[in-house]
C-alpha positions in Angstrom: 0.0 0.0 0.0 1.1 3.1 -1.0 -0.6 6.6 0.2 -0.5 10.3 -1.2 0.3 13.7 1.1 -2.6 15.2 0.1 -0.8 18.5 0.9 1.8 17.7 -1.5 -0.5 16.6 -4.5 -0.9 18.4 -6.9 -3.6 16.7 -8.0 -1.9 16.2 -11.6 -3.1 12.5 -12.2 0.2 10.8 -13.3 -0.2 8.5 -10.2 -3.4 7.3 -11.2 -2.5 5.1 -14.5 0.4 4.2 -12.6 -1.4 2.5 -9.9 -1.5 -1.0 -10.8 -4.4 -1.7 -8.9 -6.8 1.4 -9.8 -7.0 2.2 -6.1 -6.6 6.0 -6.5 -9.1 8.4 -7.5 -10.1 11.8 -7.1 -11.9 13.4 -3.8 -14.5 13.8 -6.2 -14.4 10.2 -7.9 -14.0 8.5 -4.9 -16.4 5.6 -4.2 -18.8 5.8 -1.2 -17.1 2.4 0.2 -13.5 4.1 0.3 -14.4 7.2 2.0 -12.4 6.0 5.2 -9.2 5.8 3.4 -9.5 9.5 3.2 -8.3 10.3 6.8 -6.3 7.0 6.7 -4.4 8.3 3.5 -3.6 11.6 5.7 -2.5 9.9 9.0 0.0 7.5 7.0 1.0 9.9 4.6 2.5 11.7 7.7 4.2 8.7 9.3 5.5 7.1 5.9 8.7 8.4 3.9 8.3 10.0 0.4 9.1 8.2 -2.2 11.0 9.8 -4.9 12.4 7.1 -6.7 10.8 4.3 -8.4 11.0 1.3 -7.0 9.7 -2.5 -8.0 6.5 -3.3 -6.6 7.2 -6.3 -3.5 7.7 -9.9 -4.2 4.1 -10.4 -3.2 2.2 -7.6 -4.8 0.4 -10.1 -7.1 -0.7 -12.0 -4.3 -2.9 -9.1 -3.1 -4.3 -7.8 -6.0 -7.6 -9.4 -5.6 -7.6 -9.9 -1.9 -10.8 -8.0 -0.5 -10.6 -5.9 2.7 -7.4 -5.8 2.9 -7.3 -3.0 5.7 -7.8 -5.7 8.4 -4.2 -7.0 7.7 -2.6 -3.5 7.4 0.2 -2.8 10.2 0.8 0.5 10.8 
């Protein structure tokens, strides 16, 4: 999982084809069901480093791509 600063965005949209996933969208865009990621997005995007290189996705990214709620297994 990755998460955005939303003070940092610049809300330009390159992430979003990026995402391999299409877990990103707009405020405006986003799905009633994902509204809590909102304020989890801003917590973690405060603990978390910036990335500013790119970087292969982990060994076991495939393994989650269809998982369903995954937030249960996130460690913080």
């Amino acid at each position: 999982m990755l998460v955005i600063n939303p003070e940092e965005c610049i809300d330009c949209n390159l992430c979003v084809p990026e995402c391999p996933v299409d877990a990103i969208y707009s405020e405006d865009d986003l799905p009633e069901d994902q509204h809590l990621f909102l304020a989890l997005n801003e917590r973690l995007s405060q603990q978390w480093p910036v990335l500013n290189t790119v970087k292969p996705p982990p060994k076991d990214a495939g393994d989650w791509e269809n998982v369903r709620d995954k937030l249960e297994h996130l460690q913080e």
